[in-house]
Every structure is written in C-alpha cells, then in structure tokens.
MIBAZA-746367 format. One record per atom (N, C-alpha, C): residue number from 1; z, x, y. Coordinates in nm, 3 decimals. Layout:
BEGIN
  pos       pz       px       py
  NUM        Z        X        Y
...
# end
This chain:
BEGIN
  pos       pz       px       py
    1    0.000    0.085   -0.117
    1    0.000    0.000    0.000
    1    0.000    0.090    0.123
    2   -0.091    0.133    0.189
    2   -0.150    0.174    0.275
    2   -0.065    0.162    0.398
    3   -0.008    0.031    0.420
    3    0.038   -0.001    0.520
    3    0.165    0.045    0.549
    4    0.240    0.073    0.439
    4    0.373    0.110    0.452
    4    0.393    0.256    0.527
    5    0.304    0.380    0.549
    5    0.284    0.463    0.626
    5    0.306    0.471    0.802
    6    0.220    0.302    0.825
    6    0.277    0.233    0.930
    6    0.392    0.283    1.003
    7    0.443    0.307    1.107
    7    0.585    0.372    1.122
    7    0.629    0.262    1.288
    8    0.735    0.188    1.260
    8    0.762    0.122    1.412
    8    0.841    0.162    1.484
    9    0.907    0.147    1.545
    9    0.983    0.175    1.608
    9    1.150    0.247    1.548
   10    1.184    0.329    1.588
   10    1.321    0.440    1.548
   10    1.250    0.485    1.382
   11    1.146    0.521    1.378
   11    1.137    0.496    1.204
   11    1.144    0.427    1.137
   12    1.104    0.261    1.133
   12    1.161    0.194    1.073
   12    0.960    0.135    1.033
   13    0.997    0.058    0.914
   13    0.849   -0.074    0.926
   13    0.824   -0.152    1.072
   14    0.705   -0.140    1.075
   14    0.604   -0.231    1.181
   14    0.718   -0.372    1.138
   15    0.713   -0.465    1.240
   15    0.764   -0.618    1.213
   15    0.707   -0.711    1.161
   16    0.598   -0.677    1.148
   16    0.509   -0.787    1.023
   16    0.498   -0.684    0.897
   17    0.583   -0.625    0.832
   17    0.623   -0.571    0.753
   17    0.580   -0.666    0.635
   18    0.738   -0.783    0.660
   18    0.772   -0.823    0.568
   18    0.607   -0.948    0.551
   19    0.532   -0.933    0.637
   19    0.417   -1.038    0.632
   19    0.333   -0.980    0.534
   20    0.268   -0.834    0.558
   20    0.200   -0.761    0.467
   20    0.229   -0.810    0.320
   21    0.409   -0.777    0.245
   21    0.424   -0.782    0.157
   21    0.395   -0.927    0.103
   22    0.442   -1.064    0.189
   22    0.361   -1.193    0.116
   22    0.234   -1.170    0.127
   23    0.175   -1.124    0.140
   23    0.024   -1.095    0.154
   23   -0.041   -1.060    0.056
   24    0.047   -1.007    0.010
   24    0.010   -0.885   -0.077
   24    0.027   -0.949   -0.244
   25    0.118   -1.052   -0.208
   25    0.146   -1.132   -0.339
   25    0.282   -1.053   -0.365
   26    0.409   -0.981   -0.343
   26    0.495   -0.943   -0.310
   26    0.591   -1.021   -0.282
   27    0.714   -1.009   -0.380
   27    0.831   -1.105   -0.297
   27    0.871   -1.022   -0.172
   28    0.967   -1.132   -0.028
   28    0.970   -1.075    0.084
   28    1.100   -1.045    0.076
   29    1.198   -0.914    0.128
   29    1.324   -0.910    0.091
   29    1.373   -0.998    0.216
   30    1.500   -1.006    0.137
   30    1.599   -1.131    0.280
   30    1.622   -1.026    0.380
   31    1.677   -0.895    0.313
   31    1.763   -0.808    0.427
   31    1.677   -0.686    0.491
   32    1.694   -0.634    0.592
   32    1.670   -0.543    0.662
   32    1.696   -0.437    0.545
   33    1.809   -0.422    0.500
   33    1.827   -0.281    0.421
   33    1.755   -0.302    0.306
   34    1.714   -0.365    0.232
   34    1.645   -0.403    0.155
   34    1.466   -0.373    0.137
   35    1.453   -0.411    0.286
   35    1.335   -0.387    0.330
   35    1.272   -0.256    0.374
   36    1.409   -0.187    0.445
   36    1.366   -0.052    0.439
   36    1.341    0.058    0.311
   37    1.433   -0.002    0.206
   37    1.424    0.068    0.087
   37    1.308    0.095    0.006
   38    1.223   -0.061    0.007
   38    1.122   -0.112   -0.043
   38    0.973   -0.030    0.083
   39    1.043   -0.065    0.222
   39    0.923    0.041    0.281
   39    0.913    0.159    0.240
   40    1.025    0.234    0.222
   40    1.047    0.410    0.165
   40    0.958    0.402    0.047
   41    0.957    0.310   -0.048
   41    1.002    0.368   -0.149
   41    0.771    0.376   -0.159
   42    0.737    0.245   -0.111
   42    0.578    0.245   -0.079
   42    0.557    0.359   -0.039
   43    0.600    0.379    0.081
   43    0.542    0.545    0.144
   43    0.559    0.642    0.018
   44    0.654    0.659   -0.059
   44    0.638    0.735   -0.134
   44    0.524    0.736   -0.234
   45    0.524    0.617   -0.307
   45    0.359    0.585   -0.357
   45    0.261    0.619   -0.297
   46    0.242    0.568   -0.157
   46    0.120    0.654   -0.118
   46    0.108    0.808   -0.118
   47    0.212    0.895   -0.074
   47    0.202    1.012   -0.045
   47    0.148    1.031   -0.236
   48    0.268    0.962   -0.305
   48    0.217    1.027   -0.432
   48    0.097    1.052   -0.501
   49    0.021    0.932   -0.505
   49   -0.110    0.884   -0.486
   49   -0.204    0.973   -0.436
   50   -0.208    0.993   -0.348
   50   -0.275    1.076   -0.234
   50   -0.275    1.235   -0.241
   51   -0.155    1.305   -0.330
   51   -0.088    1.417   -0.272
   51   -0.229    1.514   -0.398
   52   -0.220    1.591   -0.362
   52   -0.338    1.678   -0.442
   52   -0.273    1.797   -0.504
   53   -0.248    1.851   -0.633
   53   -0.346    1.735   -0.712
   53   -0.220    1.588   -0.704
   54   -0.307    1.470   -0.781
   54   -0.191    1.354   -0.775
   54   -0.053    1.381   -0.886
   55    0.051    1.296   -0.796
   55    0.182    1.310   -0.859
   55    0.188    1.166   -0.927
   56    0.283    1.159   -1.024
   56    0.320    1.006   -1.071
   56    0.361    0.882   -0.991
   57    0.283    0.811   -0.993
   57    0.348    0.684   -0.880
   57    0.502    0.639   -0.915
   58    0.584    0.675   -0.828
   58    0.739    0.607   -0.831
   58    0.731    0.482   -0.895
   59    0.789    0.408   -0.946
   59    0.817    0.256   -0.943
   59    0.820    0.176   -0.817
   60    0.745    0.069   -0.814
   60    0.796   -0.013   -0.679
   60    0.931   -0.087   -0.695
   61    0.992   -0.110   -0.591
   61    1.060   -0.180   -0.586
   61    1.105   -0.278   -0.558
   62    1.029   -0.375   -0.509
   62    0.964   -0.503   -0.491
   62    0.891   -0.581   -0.600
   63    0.893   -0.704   -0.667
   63    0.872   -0.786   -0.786
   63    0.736   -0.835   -0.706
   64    0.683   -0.871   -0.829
   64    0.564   -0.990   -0.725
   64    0.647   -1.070   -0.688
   65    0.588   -1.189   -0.630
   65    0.637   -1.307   -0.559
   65    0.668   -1.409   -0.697
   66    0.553   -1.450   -0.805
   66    0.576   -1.467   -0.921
   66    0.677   -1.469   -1.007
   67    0.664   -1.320   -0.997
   67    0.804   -1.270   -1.140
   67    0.939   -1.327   -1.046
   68    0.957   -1.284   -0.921
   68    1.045   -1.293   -0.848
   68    1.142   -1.434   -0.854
   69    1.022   -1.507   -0.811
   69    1.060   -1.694   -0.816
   69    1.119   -1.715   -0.981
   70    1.056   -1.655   -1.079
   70    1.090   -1.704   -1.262
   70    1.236   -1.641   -1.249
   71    1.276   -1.554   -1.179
   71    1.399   -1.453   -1.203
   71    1.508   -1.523   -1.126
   72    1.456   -1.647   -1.099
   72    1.611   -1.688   -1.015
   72    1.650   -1.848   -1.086
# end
C-alpha cells in the first residue's frame, strides 16, 4: 500500500488515512494508536517490497473488512 509512505503532519498518516484503508477493502481501526501501528507497520511492507534485493513482506496488521466483521 503505496499510500502509507504518505507522511502528515508530526509524522503521523495523512487524515484520510483511515479512508484509503476502507478503500482498500481493509477494516478501519477505531483508535489513533491503532492506526498508527497499522500505518508503520504498511510502510514497512513497502520499504520491504521495494528494498533491493527484496526482503520478506512483514505481516499486515489490519484484517480485511470481511474477516474483520465474521470475527466479532
């Protein structure tokens, strides 16, 4: 996710952050800390992705929206 590189304000996700991720088919987290974790953890995917030669993609940490809704 491309977007998570994005950087807003103090370091934090752009504010349509959490819009990208419904977008994306992504559950949206409730919390701020939550959300930053889940931004980190993307950026790390990309860099991983990207990094030459490529490294193993981390796990996300974010459910689809799907699995998310069956899990409650």
């Amino acid at each position: 996710m491309l977007s998570a590189v994005v950087v807003g304000k103090k370091d934090s996700p752009v504010p349509f952050f959490r819009d990208i991720l419904k977008a994306a088919g992504l559950a949206v987290p409730q919390t701020d800390e939550a959300l930053l974790k889940i931004w980190r953890r993307e950026q790390e995917r990309v860099h991983a992705a990207y990094a030459n030669p490529p490294r193993p993609l981390p796990p996300r940490l974010v459910l689809t929206a799907s699995r998310a809704a069956s899990t409650k």
